[in-house]
Each structure stands twice: as structure tokens, then as C-alpha cells.
N, C-alpha and C positions, 0 to 999 in steps of 0.2 A: 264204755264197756269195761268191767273189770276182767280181771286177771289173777291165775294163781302162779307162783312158780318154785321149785321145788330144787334148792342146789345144795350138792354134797362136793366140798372140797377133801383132797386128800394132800397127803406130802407133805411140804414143811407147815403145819397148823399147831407146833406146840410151843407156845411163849410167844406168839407172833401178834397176836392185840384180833384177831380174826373175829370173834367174838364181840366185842368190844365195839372196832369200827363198825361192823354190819349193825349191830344194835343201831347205833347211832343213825346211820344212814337212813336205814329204815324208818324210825322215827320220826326224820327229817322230814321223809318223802312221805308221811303218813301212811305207811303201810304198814300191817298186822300182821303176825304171825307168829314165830318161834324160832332160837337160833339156839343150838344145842351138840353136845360132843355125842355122836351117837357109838352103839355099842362096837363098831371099825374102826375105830380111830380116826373119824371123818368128822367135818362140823358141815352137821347139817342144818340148813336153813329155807323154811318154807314161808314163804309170805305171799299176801293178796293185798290188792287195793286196787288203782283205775289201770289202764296199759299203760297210763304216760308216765303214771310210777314207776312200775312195773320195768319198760323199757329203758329209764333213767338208773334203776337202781341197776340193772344188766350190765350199763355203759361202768357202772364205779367196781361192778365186782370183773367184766372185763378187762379193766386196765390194773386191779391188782388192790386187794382189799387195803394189805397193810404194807407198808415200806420195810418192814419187818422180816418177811416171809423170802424164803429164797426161791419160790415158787409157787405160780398160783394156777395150779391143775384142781378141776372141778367138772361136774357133769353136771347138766341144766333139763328139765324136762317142765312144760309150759301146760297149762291146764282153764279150760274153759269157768270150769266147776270151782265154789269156793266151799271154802268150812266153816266161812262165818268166825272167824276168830276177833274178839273183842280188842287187844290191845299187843304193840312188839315182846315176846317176855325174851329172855335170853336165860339158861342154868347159870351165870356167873353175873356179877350186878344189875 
């Protein structure tokens, strides 16, 4: 069964690689989506692929994207429904 999941981190996200490691991760874990600065000064990030991704990539942005960040506060909201997005893009590399 796949999965969509939809997370917007706020607070210390500027210079901190947030971007960056998610891409990668993602990647990793073959999941699709998008990881981007949205117009709050939040990076938001939406991705879909199987739950076992899905719950795997949860466990890496739970314990703390980047070593970088002096906090990682974020809001998660989990969705049945996908978008169908072809490939991970990320606004920065």
C-alpha cells in the first residue's frame, strides 16, 4: 500500500543542509515528491511511495534531518491519496 506524507518544518531551517539531506534520503528510499522553501519560511516537503518508505523516511526526519539545525519542529499530516509525482525534485540542487 502506498502512502503520501506531507511535512512542513519551521525554526532553525536556514543554512542548516534540510533540503539537501531530505532530498537525498528520499531518493534513497525511492520516494517521489518535492522539497521546497514555501512562502512562511517553512520547508516544505511532500513525498509518496510504499508505507515501508514512507514510515522509514518518518523515523530519519524524527530523530533530526540535519546535525546542523538547532531544532527540528515540524507538522506531519499522512494521506491515503497520491499525486502521482514522477521523480524526488528539491528548488536547490
Amino acid at each position: 500500500m502506498n502512502k503520501r506524507a506531507l511535512i512542513k518544518f519551521f525554526g532553525d531551517v536556514y543554512g542548516t543542509g534540510y533540503r539537501f539531506f531530505i532530498k537525498q534520503k528520499a531518493i534513497e528510499l525511492g520516494l517521489k515528491g518535492f522539497c521546497k522553501l514555501n512562502d512562511q519560511d517553512q520547508i516544505e516537503v511532500e513525498v509518496e511511495g510504499s508505507k515501508k518508505a514512507i514510515d522509514e523516511f518518518l523515523v530519519f526526519v524524527q530523530k533530526g534531518v540535519s546535525p546542523q539545525a538547532d531544532s527540528n519542529s515540524f507538522t506531519l499530516e499522512l494521506f491515503d491519496d497520491l499525486k502521482g509525482y514522477a521523480r524526488m525534485e528539491s528548488d536547490i540542487v
